[in-house]
N, CA, C and O atoms as a DFTB+ gen file, in Angstrom:
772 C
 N C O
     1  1      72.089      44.018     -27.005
     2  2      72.531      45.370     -26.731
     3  2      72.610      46.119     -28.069
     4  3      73.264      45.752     -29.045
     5  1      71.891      47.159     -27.980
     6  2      72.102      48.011     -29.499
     7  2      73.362      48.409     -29.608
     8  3      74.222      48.449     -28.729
     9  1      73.439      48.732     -30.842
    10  2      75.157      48.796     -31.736
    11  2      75.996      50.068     -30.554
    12  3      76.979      49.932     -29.826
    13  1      75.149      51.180     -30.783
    14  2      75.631      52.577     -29.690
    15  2      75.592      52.090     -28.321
    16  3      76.364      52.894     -27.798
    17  1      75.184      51.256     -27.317
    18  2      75.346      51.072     -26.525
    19  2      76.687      49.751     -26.385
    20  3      77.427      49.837     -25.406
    21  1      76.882      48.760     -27.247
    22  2      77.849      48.223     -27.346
    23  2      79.336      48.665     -27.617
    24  3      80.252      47.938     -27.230
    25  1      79.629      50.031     -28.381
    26  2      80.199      50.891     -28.760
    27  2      81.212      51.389     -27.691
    28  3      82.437      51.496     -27.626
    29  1      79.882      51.711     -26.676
    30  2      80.387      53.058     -25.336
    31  2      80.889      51.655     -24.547
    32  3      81.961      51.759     -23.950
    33  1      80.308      50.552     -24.503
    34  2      80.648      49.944     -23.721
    35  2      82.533      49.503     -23.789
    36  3      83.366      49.300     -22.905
    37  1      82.586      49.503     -25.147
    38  2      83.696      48.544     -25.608
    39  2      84.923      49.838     -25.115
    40  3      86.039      49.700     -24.613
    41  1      84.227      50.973     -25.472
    42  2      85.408      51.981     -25.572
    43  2      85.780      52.064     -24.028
    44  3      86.929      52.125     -23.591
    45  1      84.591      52.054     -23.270
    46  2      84.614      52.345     -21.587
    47  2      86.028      51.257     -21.096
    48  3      87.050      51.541     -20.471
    49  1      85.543      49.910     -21.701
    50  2      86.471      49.161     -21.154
    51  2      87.479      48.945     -21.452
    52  3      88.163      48.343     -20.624
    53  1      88.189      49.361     -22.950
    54  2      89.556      49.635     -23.317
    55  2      89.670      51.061     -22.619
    56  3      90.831      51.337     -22.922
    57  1      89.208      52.138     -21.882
    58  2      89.666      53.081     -21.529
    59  2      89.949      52.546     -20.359
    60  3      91.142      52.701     -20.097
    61  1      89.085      51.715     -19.153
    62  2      89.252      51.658     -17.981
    63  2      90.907      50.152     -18.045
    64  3      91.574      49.982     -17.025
    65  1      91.205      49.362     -19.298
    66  2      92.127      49.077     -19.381
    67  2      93.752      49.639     -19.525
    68  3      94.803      49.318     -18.971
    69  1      93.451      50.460     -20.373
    70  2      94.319      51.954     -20.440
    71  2      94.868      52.257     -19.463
    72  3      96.098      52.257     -19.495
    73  1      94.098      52.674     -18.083
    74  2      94.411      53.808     -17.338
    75  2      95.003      52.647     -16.270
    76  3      95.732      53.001     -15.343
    77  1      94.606      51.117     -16.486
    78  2      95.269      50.345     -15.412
    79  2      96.919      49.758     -15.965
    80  3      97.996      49.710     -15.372
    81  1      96.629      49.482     -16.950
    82  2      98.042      49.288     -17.598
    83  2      99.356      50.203     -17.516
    84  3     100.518      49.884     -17.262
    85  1      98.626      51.796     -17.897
    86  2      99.329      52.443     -17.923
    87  2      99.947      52.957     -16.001
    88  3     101.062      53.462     -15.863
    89  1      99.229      52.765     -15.042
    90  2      99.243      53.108     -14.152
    91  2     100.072      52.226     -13.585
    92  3     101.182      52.578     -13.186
    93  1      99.614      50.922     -13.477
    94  2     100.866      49.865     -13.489
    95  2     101.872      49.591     -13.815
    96  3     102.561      48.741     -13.250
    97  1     102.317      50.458     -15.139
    98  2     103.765      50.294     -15.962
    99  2     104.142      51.737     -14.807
   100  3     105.245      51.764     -14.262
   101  1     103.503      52.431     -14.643
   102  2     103.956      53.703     -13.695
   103  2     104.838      53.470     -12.497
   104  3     105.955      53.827     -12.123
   105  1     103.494      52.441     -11.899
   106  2     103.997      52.225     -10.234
   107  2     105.243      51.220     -10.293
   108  3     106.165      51.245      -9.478
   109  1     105.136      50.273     -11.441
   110  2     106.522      49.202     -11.536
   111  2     108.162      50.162     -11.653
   112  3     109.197      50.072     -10.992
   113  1     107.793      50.974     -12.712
   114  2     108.786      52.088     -13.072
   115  2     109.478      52.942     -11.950
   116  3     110.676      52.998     -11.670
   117  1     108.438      53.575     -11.397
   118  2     108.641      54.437     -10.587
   119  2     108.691      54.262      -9.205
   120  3     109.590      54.747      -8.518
   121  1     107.421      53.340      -8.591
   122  2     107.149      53.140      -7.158
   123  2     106.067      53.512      -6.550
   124  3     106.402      54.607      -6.096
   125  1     104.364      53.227      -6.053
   126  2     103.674      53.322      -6.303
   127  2     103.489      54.754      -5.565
   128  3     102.637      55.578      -5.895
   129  1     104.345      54.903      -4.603
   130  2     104.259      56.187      -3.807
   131  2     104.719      57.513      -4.613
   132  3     104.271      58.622      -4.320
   133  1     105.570      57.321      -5.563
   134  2     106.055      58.351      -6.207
   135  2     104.979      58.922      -8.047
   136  3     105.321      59.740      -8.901
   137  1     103.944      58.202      -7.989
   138  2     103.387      58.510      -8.907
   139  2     101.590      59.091      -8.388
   140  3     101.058      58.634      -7.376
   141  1     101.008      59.958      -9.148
   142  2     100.046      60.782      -8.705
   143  2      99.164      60.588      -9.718
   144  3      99.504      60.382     -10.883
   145  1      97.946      60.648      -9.290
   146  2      96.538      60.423     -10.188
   147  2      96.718      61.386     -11.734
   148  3      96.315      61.013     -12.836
   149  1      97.286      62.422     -11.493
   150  2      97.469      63.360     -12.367
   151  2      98.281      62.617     -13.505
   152  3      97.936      62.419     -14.669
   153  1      99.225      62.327     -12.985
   154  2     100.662      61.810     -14.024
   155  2      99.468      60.746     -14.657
   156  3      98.737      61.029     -15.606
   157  1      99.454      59.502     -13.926
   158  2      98.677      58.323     -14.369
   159  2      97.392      58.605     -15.574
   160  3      97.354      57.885     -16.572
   161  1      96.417      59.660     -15.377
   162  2      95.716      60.322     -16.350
   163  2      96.432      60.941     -17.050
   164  3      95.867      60.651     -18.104
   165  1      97.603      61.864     -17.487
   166  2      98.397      62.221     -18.508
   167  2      99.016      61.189     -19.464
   168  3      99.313      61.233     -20.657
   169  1      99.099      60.278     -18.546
   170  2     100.080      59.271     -19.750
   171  2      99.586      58.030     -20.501
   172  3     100.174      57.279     -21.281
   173  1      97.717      58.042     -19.804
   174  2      97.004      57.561     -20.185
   175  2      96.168      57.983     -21.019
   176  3      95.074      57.472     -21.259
   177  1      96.791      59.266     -21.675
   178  2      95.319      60.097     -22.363
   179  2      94.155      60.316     -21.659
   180  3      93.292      59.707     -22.291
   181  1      93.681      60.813     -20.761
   182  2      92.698      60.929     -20.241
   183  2      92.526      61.892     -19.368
   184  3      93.580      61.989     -18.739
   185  1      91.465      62.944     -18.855
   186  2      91.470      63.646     -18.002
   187  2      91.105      63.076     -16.433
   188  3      90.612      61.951     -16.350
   189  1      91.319      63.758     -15.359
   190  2      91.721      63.247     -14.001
   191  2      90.148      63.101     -13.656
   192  3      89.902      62.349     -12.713
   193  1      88.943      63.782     -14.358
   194  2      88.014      62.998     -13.770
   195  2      87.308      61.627     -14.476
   196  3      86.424      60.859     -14.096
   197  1      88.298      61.724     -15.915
   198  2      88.164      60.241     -16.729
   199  2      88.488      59.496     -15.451
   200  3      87.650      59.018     -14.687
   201  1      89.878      59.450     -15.300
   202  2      90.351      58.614     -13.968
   203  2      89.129      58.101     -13.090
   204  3      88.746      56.945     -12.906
   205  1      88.654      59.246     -12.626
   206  2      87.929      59.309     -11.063
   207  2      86.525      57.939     -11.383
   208  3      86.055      57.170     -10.544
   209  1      86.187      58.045     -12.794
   210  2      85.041      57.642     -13.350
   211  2      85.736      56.102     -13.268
   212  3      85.113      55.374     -12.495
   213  1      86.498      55.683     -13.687
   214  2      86.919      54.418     -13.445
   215  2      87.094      53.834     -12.407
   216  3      86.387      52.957     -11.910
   217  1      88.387      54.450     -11.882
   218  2      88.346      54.202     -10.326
   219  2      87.992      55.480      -8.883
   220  3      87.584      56.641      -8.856
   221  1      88.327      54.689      -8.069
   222  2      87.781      55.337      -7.194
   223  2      89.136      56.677      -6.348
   224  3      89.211      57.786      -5.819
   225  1      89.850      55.619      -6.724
   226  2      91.460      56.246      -6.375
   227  2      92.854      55.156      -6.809
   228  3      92.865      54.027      -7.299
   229  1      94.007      56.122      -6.356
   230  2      94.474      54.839      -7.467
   231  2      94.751      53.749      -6.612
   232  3      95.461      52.860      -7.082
   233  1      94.378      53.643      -5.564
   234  2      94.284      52.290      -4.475
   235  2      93.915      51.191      -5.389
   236  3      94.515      50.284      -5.966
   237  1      92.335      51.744      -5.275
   238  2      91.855      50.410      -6.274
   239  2      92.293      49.744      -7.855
   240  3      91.728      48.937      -8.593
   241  1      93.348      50.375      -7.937
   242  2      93.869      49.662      -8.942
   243  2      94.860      48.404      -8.445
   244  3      95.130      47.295      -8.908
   245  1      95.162      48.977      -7.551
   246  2      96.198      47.922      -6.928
   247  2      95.470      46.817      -5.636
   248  3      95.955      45.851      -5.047
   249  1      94.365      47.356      -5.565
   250  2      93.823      46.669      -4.698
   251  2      92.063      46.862      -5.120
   252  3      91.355      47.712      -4.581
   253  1      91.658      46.059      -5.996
   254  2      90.257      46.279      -6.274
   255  2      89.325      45.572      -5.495
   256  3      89.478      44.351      -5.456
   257  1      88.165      46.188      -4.711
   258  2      87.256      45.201      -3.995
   259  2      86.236      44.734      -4.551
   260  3      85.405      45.336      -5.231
   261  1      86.289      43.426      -4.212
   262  2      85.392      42.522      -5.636
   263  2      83.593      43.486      -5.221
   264  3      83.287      44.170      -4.245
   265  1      82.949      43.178      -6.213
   266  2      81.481      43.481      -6.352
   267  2      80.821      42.498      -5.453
   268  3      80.926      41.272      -5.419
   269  1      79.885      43.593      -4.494
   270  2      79.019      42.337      -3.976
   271  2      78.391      41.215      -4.516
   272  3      78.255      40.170      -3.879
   273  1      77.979      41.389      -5.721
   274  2      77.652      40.215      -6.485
   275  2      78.742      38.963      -6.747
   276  3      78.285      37.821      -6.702
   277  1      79.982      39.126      -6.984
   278  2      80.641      38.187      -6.883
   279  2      80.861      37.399      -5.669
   280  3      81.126      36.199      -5.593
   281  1      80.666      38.509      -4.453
   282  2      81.061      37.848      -3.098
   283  2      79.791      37.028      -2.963
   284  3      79.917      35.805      -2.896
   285  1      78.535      37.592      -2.913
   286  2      77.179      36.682      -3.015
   287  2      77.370      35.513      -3.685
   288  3      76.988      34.550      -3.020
   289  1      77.949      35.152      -5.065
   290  2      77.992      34.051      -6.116
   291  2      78.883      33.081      -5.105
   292  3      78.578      31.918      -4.842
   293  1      79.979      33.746      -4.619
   294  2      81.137      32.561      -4.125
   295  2      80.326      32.066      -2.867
   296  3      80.273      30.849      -2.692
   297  1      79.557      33.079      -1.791
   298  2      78.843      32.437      -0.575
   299  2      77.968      31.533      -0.950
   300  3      78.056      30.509      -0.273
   301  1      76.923      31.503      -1.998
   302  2      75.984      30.711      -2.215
   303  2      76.269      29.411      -2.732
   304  3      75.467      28.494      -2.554
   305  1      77.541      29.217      -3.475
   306  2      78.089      28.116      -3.659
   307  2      78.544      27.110      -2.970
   308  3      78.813      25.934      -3.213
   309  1      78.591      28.049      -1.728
   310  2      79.422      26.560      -0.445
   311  2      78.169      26.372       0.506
   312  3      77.334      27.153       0.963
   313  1      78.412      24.867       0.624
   314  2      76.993      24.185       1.314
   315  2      76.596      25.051       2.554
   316  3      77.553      25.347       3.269
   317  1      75.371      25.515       2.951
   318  2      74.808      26.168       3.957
   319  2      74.788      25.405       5.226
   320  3      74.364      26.028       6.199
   321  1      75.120      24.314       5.389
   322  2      74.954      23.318       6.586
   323  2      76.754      23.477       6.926
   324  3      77.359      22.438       7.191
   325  1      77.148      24.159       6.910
   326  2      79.082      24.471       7.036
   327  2      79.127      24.984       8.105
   328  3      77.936      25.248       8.270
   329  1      79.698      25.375       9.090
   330  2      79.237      26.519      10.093
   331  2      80.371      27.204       9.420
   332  3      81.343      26.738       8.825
   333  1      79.964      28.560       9.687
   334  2      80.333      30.031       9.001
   335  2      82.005      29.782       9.290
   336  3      82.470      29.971       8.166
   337  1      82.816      29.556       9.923
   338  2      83.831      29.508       9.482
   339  2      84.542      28.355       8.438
   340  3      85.708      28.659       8.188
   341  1      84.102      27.143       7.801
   342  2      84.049      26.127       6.968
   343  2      83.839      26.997       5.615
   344  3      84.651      26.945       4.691
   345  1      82.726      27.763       5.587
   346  2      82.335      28.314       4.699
   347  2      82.840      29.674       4.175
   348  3      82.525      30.080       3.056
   349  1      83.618      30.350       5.001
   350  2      83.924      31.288       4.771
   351  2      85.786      30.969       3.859
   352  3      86.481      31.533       3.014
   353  1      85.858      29.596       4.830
   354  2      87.340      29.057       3.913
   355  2      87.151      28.515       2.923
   356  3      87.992      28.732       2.051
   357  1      86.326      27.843       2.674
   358  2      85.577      27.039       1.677
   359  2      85.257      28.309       0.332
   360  3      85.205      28.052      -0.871
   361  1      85.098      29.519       0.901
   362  2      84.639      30.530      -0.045
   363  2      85.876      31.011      -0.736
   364  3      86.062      31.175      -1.942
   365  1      86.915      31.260       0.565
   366  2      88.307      31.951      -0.065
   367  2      89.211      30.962      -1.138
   368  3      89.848      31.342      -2.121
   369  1      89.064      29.689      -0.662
   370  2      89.729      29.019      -1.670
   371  2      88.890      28.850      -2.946
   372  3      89.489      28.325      -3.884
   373  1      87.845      29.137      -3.112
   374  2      86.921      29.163      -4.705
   375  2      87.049      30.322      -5.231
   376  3      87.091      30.531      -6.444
   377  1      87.143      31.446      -4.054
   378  2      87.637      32.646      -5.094
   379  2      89.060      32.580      -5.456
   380  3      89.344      33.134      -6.517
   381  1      90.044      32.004      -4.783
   382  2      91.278      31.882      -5.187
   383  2      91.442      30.971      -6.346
   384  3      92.479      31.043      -7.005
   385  1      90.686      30.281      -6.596
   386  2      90.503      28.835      -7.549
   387  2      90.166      29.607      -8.607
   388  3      90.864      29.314      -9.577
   389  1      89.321      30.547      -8.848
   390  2      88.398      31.308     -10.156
   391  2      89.768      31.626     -11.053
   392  3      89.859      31.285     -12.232
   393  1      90.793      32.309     -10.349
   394  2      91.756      32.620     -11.207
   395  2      92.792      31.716     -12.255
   396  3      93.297      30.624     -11.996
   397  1      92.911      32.343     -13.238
   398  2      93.530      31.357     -14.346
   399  2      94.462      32.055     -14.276
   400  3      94.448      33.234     -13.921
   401  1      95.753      31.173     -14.733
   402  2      97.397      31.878     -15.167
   403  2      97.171      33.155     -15.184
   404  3      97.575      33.657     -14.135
   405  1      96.493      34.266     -16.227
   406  2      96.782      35.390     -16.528
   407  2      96.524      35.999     -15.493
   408  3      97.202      36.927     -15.052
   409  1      95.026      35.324     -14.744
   410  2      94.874      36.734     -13.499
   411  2      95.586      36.239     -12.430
   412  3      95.813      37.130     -11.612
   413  1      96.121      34.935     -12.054
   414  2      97.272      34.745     -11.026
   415  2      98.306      35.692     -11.222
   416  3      98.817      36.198     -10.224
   417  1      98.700      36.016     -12.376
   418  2     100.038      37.003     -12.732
   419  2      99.359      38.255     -12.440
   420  3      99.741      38.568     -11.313
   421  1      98.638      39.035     -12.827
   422  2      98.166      40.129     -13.025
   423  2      98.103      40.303     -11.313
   424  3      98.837      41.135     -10.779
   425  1      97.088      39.377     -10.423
   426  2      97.446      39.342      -8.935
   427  2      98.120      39.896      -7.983
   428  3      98.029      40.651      -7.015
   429  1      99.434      38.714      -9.111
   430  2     100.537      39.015      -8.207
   431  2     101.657      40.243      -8.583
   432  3     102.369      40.780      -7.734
   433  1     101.661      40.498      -9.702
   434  2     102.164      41.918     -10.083
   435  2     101.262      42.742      -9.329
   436  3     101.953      43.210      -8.424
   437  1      99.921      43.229      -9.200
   438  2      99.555      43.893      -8.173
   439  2     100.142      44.327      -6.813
   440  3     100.516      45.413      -6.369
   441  1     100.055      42.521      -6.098
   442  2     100.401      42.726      -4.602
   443  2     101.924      42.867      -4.778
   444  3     102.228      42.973      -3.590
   445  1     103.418      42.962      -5.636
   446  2     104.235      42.969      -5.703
   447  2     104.330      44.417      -5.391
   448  3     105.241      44.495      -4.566
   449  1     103.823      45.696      -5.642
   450  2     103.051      46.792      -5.733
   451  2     103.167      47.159      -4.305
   452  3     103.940      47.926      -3.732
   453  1     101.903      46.182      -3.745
   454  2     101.608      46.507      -2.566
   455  2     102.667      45.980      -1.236
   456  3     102.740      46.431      -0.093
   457  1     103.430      44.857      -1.887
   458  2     104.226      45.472      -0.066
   459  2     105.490      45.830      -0.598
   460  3     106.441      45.670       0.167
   461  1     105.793      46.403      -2.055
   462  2     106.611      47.617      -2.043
   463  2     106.464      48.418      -1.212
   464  3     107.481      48.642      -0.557
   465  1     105.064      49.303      -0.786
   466  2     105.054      50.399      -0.659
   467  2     103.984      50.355       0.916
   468  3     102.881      49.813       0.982
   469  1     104.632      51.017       1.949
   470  2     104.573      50.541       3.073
   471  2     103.120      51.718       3.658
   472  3     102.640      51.802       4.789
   473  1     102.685      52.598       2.208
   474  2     101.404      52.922       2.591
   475  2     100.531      51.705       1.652
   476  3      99.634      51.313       2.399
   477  1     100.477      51.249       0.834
   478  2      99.649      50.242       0.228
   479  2      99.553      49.450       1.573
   480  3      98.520      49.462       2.243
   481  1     100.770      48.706       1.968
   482  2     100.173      47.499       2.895
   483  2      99.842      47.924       4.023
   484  3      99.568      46.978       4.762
   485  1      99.702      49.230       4.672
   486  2      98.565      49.763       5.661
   487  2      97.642      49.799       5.217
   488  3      96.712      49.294       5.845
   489  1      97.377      50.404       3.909
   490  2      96.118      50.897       3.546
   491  2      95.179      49.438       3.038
   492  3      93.965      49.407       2.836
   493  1      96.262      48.171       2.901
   494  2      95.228      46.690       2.904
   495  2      93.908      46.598       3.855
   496  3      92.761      46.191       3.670
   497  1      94.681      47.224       5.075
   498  2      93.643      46.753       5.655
   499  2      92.476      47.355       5.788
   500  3      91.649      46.928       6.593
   501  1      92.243      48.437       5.015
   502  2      91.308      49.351       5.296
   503  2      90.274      48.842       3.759
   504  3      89.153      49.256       3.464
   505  1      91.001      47.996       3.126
   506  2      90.363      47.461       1.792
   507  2      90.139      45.772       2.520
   508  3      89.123      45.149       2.214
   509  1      90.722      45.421       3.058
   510  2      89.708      44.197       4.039
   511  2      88.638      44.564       4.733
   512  3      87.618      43.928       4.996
   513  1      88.947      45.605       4.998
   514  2      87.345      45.888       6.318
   515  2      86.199      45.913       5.387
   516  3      85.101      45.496       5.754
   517  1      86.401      46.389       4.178
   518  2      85.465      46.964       3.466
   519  2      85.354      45.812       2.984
   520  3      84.615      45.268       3.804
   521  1      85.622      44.958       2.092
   522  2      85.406      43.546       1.722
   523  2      84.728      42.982       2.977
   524  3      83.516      42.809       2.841
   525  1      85.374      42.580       4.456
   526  2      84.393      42.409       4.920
   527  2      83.699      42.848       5.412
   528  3      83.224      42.073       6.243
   529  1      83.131      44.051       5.425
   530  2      81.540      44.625       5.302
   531  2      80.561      43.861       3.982
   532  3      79.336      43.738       3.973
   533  1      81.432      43.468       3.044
   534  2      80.597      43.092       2.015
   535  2      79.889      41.198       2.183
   536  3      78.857      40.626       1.831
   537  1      81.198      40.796       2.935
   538  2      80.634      39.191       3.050
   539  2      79.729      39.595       4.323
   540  3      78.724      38.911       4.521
   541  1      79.943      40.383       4.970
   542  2      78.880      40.364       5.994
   543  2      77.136      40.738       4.992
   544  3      76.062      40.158       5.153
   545  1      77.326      41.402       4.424
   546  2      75.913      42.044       3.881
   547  2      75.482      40.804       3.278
   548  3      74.438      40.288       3.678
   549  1      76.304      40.158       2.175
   550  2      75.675      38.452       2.175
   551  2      75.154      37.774       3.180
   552  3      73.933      37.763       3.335
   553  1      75.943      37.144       3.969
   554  2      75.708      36.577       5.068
   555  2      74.055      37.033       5.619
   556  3      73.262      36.205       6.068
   557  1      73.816      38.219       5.501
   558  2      72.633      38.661       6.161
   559  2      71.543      38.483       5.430
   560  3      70.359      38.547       5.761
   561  1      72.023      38.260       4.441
   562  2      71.029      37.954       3.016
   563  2      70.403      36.630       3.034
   564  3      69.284      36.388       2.581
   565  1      71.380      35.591       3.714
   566  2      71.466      33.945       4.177
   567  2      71.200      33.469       5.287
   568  3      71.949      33.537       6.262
   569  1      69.727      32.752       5.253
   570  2      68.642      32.501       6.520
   571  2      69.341      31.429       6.754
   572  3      68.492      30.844       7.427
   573  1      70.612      30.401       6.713
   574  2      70.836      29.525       7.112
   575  2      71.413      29.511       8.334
   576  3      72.546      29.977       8.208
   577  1      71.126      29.113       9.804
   578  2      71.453      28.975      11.056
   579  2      73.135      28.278      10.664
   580  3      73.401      27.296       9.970
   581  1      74.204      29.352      11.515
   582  2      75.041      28.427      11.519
   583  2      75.624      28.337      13.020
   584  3      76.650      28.792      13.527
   585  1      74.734      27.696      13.442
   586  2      75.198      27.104      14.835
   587  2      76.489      28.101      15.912
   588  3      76.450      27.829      17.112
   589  1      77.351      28.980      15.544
   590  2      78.458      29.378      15.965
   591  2      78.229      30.260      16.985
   592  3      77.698      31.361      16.837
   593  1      78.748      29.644      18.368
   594  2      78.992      30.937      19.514
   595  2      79.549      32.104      19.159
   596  3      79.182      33.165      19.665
   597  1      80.535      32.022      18.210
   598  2      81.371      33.623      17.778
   599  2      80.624      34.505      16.916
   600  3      80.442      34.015      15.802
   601  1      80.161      35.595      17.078
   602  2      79.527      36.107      15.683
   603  2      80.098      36.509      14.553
   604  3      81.242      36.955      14.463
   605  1      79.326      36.365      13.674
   606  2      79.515      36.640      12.288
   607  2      81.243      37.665      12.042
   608  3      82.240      37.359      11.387
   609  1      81.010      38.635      12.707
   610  2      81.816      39.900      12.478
   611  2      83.200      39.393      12.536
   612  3      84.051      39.514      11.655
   613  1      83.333      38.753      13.791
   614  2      84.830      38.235      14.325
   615  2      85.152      36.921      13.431
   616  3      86.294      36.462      13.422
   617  1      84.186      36.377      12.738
   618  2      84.580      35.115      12.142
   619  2      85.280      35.448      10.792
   620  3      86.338      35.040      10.314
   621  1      83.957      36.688      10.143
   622  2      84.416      37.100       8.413
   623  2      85.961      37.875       9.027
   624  3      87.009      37.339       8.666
   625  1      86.009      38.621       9.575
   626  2      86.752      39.378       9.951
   627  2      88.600      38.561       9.919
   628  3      89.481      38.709       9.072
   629  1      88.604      37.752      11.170
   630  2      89.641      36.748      10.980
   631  2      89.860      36.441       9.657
   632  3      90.865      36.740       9.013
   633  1      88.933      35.860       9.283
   634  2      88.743      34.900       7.612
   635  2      89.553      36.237       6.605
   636  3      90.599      35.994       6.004
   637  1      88.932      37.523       6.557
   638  2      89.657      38.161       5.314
   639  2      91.068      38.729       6.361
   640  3      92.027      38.986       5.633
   641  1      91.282      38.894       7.413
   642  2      92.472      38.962       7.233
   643  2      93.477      37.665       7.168
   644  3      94.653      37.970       6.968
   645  1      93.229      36.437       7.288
   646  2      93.779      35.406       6.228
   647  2      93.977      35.556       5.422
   648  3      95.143      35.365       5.074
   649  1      92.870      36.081       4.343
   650  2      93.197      36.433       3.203
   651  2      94.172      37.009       2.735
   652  3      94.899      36.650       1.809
   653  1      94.234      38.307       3.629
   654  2      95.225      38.988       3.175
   655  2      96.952      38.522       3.696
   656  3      97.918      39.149       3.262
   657  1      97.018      38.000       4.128
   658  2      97.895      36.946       4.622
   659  2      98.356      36.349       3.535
   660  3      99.386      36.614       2.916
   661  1      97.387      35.356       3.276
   662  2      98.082      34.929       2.331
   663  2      98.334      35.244       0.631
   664  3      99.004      34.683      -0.237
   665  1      97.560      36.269       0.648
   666  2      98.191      37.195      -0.664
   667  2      99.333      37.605      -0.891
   668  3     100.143      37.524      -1.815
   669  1      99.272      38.113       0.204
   670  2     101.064      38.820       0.993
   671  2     102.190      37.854       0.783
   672  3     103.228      37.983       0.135
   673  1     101.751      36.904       1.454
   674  2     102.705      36.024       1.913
   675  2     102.952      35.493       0.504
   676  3     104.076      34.998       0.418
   677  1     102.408      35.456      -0.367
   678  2     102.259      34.702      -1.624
   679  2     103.420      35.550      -2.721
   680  3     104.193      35.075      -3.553
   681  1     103.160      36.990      -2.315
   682  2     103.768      38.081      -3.474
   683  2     105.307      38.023      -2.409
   684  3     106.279      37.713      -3.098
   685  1     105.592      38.216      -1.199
   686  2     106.317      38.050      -1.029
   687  2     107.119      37.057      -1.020
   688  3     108.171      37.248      -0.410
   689  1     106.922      35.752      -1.643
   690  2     107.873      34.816      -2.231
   691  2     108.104      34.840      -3.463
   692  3     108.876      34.004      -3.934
   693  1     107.342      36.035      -4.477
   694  2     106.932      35.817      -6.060
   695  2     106.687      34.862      -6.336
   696  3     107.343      34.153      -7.099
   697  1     105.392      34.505      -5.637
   698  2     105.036      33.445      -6.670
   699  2     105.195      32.601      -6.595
   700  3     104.350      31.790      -6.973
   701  1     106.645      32.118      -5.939
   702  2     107.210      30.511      -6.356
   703  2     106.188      29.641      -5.625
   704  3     105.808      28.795      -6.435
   705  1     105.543      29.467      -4.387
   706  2     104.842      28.481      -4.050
   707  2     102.966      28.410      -4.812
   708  3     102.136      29.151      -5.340
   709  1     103.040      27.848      -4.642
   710  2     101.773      27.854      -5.779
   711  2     100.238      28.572      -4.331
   712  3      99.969      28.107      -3.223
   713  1      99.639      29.740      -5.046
   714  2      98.600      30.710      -4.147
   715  2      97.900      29.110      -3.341
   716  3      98.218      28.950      -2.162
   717  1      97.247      28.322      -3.815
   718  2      97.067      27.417      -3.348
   719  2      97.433      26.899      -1.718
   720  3      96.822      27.130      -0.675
   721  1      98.680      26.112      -1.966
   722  2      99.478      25.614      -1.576
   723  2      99.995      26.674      -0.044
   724  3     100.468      26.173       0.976
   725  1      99.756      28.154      -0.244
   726  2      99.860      29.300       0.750
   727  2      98.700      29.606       1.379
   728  3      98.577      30.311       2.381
   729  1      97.618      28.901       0.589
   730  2      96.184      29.554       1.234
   731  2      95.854      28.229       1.941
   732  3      94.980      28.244       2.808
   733  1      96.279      27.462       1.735
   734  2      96.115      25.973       2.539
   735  2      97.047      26.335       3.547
   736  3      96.352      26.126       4.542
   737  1      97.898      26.644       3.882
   738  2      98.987      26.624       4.883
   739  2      98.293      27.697       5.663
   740  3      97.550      27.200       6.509
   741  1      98.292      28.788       5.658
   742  2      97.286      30.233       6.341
   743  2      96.174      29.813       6.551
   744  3      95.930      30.328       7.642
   745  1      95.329      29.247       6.284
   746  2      94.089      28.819       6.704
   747  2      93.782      27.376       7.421
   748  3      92.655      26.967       7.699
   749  1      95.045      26.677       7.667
   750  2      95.042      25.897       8.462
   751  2      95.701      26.131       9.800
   752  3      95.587      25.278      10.680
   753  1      96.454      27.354      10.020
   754  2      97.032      27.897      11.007
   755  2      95.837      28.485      11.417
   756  3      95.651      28.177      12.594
   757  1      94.837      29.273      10.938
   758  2      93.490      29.950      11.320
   759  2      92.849      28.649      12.047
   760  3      92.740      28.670      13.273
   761  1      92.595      27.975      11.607
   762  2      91.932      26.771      12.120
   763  2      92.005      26.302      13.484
   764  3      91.022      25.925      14.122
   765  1      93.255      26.337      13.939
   766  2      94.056      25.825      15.255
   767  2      93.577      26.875      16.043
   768  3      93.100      26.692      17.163
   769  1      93.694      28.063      15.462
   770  2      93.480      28.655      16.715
   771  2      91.697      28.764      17.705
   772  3      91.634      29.312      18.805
């Protein structure tokens, strides 16, 4: 990467760090409902369409939806001979696994955030649908037959709201049980049914 393009890059991403830090010390302070895109760009140095350029709103700070490319990396990793619900648990616990100490904390200070504030944890689910729209667009990408009477939709579908289950369920104990240990318990209740 040339020097000027390494430059913009470095600055982009201490800015798009900036505006999450600072937005986060906001919503902890204040409450995520009581703070506005405006304030969050003021106290971040930045103008409100700096903001906009980073994120999309300040949802996604508190709730970011991974890149299809990551969701593709975690599907292709779990054996194709799984039937789609094996694999779809098999997927959530490797993305839950990716995280190290710092982003377990960072996580869970997030979702601590989110069921503060009783429009965040409505508005989860409207950031699951969209996640799964995204394992679905994989999935379609993946010629592997998986045998299942249920389709695709109702399977990813169940599967990320597990997810969000056990995120929840996770921030609402702070932490103390290990994300693990909660995503094994939620996804074996999915199972039964």
């Amino acid at each position: 990467m040339p020097p000027t393009q390494d430059w913009r890059a470095r600055k982009r991403d201490e800015t798009h760090q900036r505006i999450y830090e600072t937005a986060m010390r906001l919503f902890r302070d204040r409450g995520y409902d009581h703070v506005s895109v405006g304030e969050i760009s003021s106290a971040a140095g930045v103008s409100v369409p700096t903001f906009y350029a980073h994120y999309a709103s300040k949802e996604h700070i508190v709730m970011p939806i991974p890149a299809q490319e990551e969701i593709d990396r975690i599907l292709a990793a779990q054996p194709a001979e799984l039937p789609l619900a094996d694999r779809i648990r098999s997927g959530i616990l490797a993305w839950l696994a990716h995280y190290g100490p710092a982003e377990r904390e960072e996580l869970l200070d997030r979702w601590r955030i989110v069921i503060a504030s009783p429009v965040l944890r409505n508005r989860a689910a409207e950031f699951e649908r969209a996640t799964a729209g995204l394992v679905l667009d994989a999935l379609r990408q993946d010629s592997a037959p998986d045998g299942s009477p249920v389709t695709p939709g109702v399977v990813v579908t169940a599967s990320l709201s597990a997810y969000t289950q056990i995120i929840m369920r996770w921030a609402e104990e702070d932490g103390r049980e290990s994300l693990q240990d909660v995503a094994e318990t939620v996804l074996a209740a999915l199972r039964q049914l």
